[in-house]
C-alpha angles and dihedrals in degrees: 000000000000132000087257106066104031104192140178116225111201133169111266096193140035135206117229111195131205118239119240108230118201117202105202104222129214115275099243111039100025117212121226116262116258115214123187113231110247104251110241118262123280101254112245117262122251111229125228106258115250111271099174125108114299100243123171125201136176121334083009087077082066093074098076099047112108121221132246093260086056101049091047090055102041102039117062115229100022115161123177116354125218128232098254110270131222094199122078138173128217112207095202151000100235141277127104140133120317129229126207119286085033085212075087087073088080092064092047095045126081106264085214096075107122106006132130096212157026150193114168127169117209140201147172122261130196090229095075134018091212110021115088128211104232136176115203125204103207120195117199135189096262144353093255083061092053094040087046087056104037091052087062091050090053091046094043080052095056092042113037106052075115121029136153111243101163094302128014113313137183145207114190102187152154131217133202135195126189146192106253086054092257111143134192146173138194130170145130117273115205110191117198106351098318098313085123126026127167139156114239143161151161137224125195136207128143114318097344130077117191120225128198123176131172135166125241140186128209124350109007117251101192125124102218101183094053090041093059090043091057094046088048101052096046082055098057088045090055091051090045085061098046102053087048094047085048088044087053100037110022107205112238110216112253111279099257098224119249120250121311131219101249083194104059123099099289089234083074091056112105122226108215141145088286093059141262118324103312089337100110126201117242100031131119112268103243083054084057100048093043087058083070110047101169099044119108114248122224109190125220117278087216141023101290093001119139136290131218122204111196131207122256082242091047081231093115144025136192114209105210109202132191133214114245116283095002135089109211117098107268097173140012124196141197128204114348110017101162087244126124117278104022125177127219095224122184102257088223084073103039117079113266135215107241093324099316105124138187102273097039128108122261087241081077093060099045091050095052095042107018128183091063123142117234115222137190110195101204099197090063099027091234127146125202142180102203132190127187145200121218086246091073093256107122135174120245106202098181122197152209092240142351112329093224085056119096113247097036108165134199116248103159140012129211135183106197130185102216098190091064088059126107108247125218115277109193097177 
């Protein structure tokens, strides 16, 4: 079992035995031999299903990925399928024009933004030459951010059949709700009087929202109604095996490390889910820079900026971010961190994630927590390997290239609690 889901395996029955009693018997005139009956066997215990938050991490993501048959059979115009894919670019970090109502907004912008993980599967359409479907599988740090995301998506869809983009603009949808609270929502957008058309939907449950997308030309052919059917009821399959998979196998929270020697060499200091060496995620910043005493402090260049703490040798530093608007430490980071002033520090001498340093190849960090996804955020020309907890804290390993590429290297490490970001609000 991988990093990703830590269970505990336990025996759910046990086997009680009868004794076999022996009566000796006289020498002359033996007895028969009385034997007990076995008792029958203690029937096994029925757990308690799994009630807690229906979170999704790594190869889980896989469950709600649709096959090439199916695709071929729910969107209109495919044409080849892919194999699903691990690795996923973002083209940007936001921002953009905004259409009236600006809810709209939620239809025009990358559905990505903000997510900790990602399966997608692609394929060709006969609409565009260089344009791909895709459906993408997009894990968060919790089930308020998807829910968050997916209520402006109902309410874009009841808002924005006709929308002002521009020019006069359309979307032509269908949304479902079922009982298990899965939602979901398909339709055709049309952008500025038909300069830009494409099929697109979500689908919501726990901490993941599902995206399609596909362009079109001319009338639309999609049968909205069918396609979030199907979208709705992969994603209540995926939830029915994860509660079962949680009822067998019930996950145990990640060990929070005891306390750490502010005081030894900071290369001996451990990088986790509960922060970096005695620096803790989650607490104010003056409590993370007091559980380093001796380290040199390098104050924020800006209101809510970064802050570097320094080692007593010079030979190491630790950035603590904050989320924005809050004060309590949301990230630490080792080496590169794509911050002002950044050091090119030796990774011998920085902390380490279970043995993965600063200097070595990505191929390290896959190998030590595995079922990541690797992303390339074009905007800002950064390439990650990330890997994620159910409880929304996931590992930036950041690189030198493209993390599909031979010869990545390591050049920063982040540990990052995702529930303390600000999520997208589009209207």
């Amino acid at each position: 079992m991988s990093k990703s889901m830590p269970f505990v395996r336990g025996l759910l029955g046990a086997l009680t035995v009868g004794a076999l009693a022996v009566v000796a018997g006289c020498a002359t005139t033996p007895e028969p031999q009385a034997t007990s009956t076995p008792s029958a066997s203690a029937a096994p215990e029925t757990p308690e299903p799994y009630a807690g938050p229906i979170a999704f991490v790594g190869d889980e993501l896989e469950w709600f990925l649709f096959s090439a048959d199916e695709i071929t059979a729910i969107f209109p115009n495919v044409g080849n399928v892919n194999a699903p894919d691990a690795a996923f670019e973002q083209i940007s970090d936001g921002g953009g024009p905004n259409p009236d109502p600006e809810i709209c907004s939620a239809l025009i912008a990358e559905p990505s933004l903000g997510s900790i993980g990602t399966r997608s599967v692609s394929w060709t359409s006969s609409a565009s030459d260089d344009q791909d479907g895709r459906l993408e599988v997009l894990q968060f740090a919790d089930e308020e951010a998807v829910q968050s995301r997916m209520d402006q998506y109902v309410k874009a869809a009841s808002q924005c059949g006709e929308f002002r983009f521009n020019n006069a603009s359309t979307f032509d949808s269908t949304v479902l709700d079922s009982e298990d609270g899965v939602q979901a929502i398909a339709g055709s957008l049309v952008i500025d009087s038909g300069s830009y058309q494409s099929y697109q939907g979500y689908a919501a449950v726990g901490n993941v929202l599902v995206s399609f997308w596909q362009p079109f030309t001319g009338d639309s052919a999609l049968d909205s109604d069918a396609v979030a059917a199907s979208l709705m009821e992969r994603a209540s399959e995926a939830k029915t095996k994860l509660i079962d998979e949680l009822t067998a196998n019930p996950p145990v929270p990640a060990e929070v490390p005891s306390e750490v020697d502010a005081s030894a060499p900071w290369s001996e200091w451990q990088i986790t889910a509960a922060g970096v060496g005695p620096i803790r995620l989650g607490v104010e910043l003056d409590e993370a820079i007091a559980s380093v005493p001796d380290a040199r402090v390098e104050e924020p260049e800006w209101e809510g900026g970064p802050t570097r703490l320094v080692s007593p040798d010079g030979n190491a530093s630790v950035v603590l971010q904050r989320a924005e608007g809050q004060s309590a430490v949301s990230a630490i980071a080792v080496g590169f961190a794509n911050v002002a002033g950044d050091r090119n520090h030796d990774g011998a001498a920085l902390p380490s994630a279970d043995g993965v340093r600063v200097g070595d190849p990505v191929a390290a960090a896959v190998e030590a927590f595995p079922e990541g996804t690797m992303l390339r955020v074009v905007s800002s020309a950064e390439d990650f390997y990330v890997w994620s907890t159910r409880e929304g804290v996931l590992l930036r390993f950041r690189a030198d290239r493209d993390v599909t590429e031979e010869g990545a290297v390591i050049t920063g490490i982040q540990v990052e609690d995702a529930t303390l970001q600000k999520a997208p609000v589009f209207g």
